[in-house]
C-alpha positions in Angstrom: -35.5 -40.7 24.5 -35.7 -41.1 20.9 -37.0 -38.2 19.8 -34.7 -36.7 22.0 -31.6 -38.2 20.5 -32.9 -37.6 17.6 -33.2 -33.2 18.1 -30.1 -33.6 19.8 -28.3 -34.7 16.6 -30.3 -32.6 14.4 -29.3 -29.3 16.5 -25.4 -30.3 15.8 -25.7 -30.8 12.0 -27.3 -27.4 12.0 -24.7 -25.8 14.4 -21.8 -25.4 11.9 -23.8 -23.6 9.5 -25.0 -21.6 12.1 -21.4 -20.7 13.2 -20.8 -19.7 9.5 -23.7 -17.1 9.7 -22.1 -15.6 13.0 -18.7 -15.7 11.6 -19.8 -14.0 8.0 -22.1 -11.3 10.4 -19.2 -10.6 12.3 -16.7 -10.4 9.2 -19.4 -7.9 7.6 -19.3 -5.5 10.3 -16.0 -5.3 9.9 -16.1 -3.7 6.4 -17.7 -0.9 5.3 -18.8 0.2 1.7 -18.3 4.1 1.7 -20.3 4.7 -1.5 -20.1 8.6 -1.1 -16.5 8.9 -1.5 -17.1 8.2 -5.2 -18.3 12.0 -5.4 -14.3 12.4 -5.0 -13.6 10.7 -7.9 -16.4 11.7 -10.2 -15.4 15.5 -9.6 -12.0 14.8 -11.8 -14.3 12.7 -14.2 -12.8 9.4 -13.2 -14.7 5.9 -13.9 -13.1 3.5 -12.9 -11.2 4.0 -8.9 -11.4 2.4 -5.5 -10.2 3.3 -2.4 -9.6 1.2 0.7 -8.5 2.2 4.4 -7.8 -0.1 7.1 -8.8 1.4 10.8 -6.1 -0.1 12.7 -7.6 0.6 16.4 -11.0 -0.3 15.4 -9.8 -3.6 12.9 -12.8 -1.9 10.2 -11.5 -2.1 6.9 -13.4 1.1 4.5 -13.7 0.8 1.0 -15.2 2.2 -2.2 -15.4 0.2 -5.2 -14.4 -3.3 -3.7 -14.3 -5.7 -6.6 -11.4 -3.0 -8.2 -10.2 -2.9 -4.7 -9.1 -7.0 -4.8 -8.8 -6.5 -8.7 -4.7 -6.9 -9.6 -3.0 -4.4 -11.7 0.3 -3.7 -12.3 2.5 -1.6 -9.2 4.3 -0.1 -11.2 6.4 2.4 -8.7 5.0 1.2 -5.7 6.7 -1.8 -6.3 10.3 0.4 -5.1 8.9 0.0 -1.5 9.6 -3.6 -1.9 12.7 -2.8 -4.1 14.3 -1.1 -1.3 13.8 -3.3 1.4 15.1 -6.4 -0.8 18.0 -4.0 -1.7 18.5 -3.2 2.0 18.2 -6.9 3.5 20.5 -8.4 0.6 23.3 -5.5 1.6 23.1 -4.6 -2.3 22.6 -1.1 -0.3 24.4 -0.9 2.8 22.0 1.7 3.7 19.7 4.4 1.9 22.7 6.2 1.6 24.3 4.2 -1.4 24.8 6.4 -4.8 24.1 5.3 -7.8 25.7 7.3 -11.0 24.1 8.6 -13.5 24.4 6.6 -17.1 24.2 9.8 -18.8 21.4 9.0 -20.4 18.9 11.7 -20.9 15.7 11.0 -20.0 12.3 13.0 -20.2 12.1 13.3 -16.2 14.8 15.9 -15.7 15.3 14.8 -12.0 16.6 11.3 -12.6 19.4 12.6 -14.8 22.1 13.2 -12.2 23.7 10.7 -9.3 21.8 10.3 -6.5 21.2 8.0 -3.4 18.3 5.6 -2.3 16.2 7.8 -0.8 16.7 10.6 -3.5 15.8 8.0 -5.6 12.6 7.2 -3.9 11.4 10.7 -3.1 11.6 11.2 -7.4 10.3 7.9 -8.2 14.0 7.5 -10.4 13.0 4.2 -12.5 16.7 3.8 -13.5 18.0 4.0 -9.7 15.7 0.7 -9.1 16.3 -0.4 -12.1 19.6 -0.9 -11.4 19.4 -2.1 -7.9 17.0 -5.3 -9.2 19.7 -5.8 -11.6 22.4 -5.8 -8.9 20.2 -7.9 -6.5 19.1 -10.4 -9.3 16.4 -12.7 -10.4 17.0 -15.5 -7.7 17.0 -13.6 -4.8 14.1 -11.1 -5.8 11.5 -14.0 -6.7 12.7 -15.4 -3.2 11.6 -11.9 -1.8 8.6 -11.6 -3.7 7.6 -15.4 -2.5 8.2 -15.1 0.8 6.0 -11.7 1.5 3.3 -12.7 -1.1 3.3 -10.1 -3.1 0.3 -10.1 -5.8 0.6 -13.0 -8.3 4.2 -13.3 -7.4 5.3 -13.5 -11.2 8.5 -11.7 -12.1 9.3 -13.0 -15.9 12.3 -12.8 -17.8 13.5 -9.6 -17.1 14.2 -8.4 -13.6 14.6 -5.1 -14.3 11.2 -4.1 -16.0 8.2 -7.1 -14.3 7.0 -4.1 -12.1 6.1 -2.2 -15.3 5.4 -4.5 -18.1 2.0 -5.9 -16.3 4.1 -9.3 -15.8 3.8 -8.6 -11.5 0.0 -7.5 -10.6 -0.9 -6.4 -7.1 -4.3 -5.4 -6.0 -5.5 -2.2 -3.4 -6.6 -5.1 -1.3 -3.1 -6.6 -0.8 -1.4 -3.2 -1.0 -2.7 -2.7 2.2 -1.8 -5.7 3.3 1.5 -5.1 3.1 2.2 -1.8 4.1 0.5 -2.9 7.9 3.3 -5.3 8.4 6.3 -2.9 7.5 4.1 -0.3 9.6 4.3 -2.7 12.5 8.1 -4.3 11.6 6.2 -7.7 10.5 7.4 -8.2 6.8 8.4 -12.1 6.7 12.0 -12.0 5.9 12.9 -8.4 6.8 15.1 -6.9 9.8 13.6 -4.4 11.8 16.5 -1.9 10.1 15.0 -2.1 7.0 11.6 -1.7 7.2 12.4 1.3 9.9 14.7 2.9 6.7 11.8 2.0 4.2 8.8 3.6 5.9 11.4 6.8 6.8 11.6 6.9 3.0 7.9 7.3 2.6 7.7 9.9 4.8 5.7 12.8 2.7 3.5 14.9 4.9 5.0 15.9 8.6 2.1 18.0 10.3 1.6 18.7 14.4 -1.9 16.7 13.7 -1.0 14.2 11.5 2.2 12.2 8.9 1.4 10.5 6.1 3.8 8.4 4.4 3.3 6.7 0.9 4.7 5.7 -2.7 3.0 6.9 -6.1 2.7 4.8 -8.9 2.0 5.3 -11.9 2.2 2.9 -15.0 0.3 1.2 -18.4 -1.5 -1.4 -19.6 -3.5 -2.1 -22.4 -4.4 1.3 -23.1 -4.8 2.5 -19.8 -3.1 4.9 -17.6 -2.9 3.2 -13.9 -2.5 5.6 -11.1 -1.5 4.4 -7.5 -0.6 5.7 -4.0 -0.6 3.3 -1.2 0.8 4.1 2.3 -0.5 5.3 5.8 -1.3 7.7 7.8 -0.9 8.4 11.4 -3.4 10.7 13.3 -1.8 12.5 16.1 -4.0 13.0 19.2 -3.0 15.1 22.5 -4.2 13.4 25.5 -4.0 14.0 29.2 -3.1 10.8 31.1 -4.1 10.7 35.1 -0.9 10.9 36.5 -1.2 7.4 38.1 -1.4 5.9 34.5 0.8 3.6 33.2 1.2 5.4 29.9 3.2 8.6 30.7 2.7 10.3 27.4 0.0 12.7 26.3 0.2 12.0 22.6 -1.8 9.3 20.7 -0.7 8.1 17.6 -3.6 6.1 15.7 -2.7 4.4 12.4 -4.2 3.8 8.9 -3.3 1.7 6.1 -4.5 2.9 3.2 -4.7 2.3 -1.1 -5.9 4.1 -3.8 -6.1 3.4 -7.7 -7.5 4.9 -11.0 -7.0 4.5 -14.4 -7.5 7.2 -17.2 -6.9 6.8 -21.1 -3.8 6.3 -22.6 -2.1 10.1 -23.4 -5.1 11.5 -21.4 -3.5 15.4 -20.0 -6.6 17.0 -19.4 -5.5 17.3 -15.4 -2.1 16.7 -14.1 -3.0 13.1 -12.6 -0.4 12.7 -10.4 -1.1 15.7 -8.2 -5.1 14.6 -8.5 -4.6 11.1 -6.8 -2.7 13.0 -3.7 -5.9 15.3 -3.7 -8.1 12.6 -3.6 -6.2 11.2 -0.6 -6.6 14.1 1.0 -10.2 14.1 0.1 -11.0 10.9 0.9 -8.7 11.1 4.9 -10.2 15.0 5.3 -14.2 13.1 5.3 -13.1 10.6 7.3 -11.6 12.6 10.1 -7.8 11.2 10.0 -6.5 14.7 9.1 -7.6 18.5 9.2 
């Protein structure tokens, strides 16, 4: 009886640890390295990148270069997409529709000289426009914002019109993703339905019979370095025939995934026009993974 007792007891000390190895088995087949998608990269002679891509249906998140992937760096215009649902929920905009003037200052990107709306704003990336609108929302409120949803390192600084640029906010791939799941599914913490609907109609880019892909560039500087974003997600579009006792009367599929991407290049580096190379790389990276044609 002893002995028995005895293997018993020794079978539950060991149990925990063996839950721990199911657990971290189970957790690793739910993330895949995709080492080959750094061919994508490496044909604009980029170093340092990742990539990451969250399979919705099948919970399998896809990366390449993971410890850049939960490495923070600054969002610079991504950052808007939280920017306009802060600006949305506080009524600072009534709706996307609210104009901002034009402070006549002339500024090197000729489309944010003129007055424009929210989701003008958006689709140009117009720093001023947001600029303003964190001014007009103010510090209190935004930190409250940026607390609530988690957002990177949650650190705003003195000034709350420039902390998305200056490298005093940091957000990693990892987290970028994160959050643009939740507004997909309406599940921002402190957000009406209304405005995440508005805020993912903003990022609409790419409207295709196969596929959409909404998203927001970044692109901003630190320490020498040239950092290049795009985070958003995609939505495959499938045609399906349903058996006409199905419960689901509608032929078309729509599968979604979450995705982030991030390089850097060297300060005043123009060898390629970067910003049009990160939305090739998307498409580089979604094309070999089957999520569009």
């Amino acid at each position: 009886m002893n002995h028995n007792r005895i293997a018993i007891q020794a079978t539950l000390r060991l149990l925990p640890a063996v839950l721990c190895l199911l657990l971290a088995s189970c957790t690793d087949s739910r993330i895949k390295e995709h080492k080959e998608w750094g061919k994508y990269f490496e044909a604009y002679g980029i170093r340092n990148g990742c990539f990451m891509l969250r399979d919705h249906t099948h919970e399998i998140i896809h990366y390449y270069n993971k410890d850049r992937c939960l490495e923070r760096f600054t969002p610079a215009s991504t950052f808007k997409i939280l920017n306009s649902l802060i600006a949305l929920e506080t009524s600072v905009a009534p709706d996307e529709q609210l104009v901002i003037p034009w402070d006549s200052v002339v500024r090197p990107v000729a489309a944010w000289n003129k007055d424009m709306n929210m989701r003008e704003a958006f689709a140009v990336s117009c720093v001023p426009y947001y600029q303003e609108l964190a001014r007009r929302i103010g510090a209190a409120r935004m930190k409250m914002y940026i607390d609530t949803v988690k957002y990177g390192n949650a650190v705003m600084g003195p000034h709350v019109d420039s902390f998305w640029l200056d490298n005093t906010l940091r957000i990693s791939a990892d987290e970028q993703v994160g959050l643009v799941k939740q507004l997909y599914f309406g599940e921002l913490k402190g957000f009406s339905e209304r405005s995440q609907r508005i805020v993912r109609s903003l990022m609409l880019r790419e409207d295709t019979p196969g596929y959409k892909i909404y998203y927001k560039t970044g692109w901003g500087m630190a320490e020498g370095r040239q950092i290049l974003w795009l985070v958003g997600f995609a939505e495959h579009i499938m045609e399906v025939h349903e058996h006409k006792e199905s419960m689901n009367k509608s032929n078309v599929r729509i599968i979604p995934y979450f995705f982030a991407l991030n390089f850097e290049v060297p300060e005043g580096d123009t060898s390629r026009n970067w910003g049009q190379a990160r939305v090739e790389l998307l498409h580089a990276v979604l094309k070999d993974f089957g999520v569009i044609r």
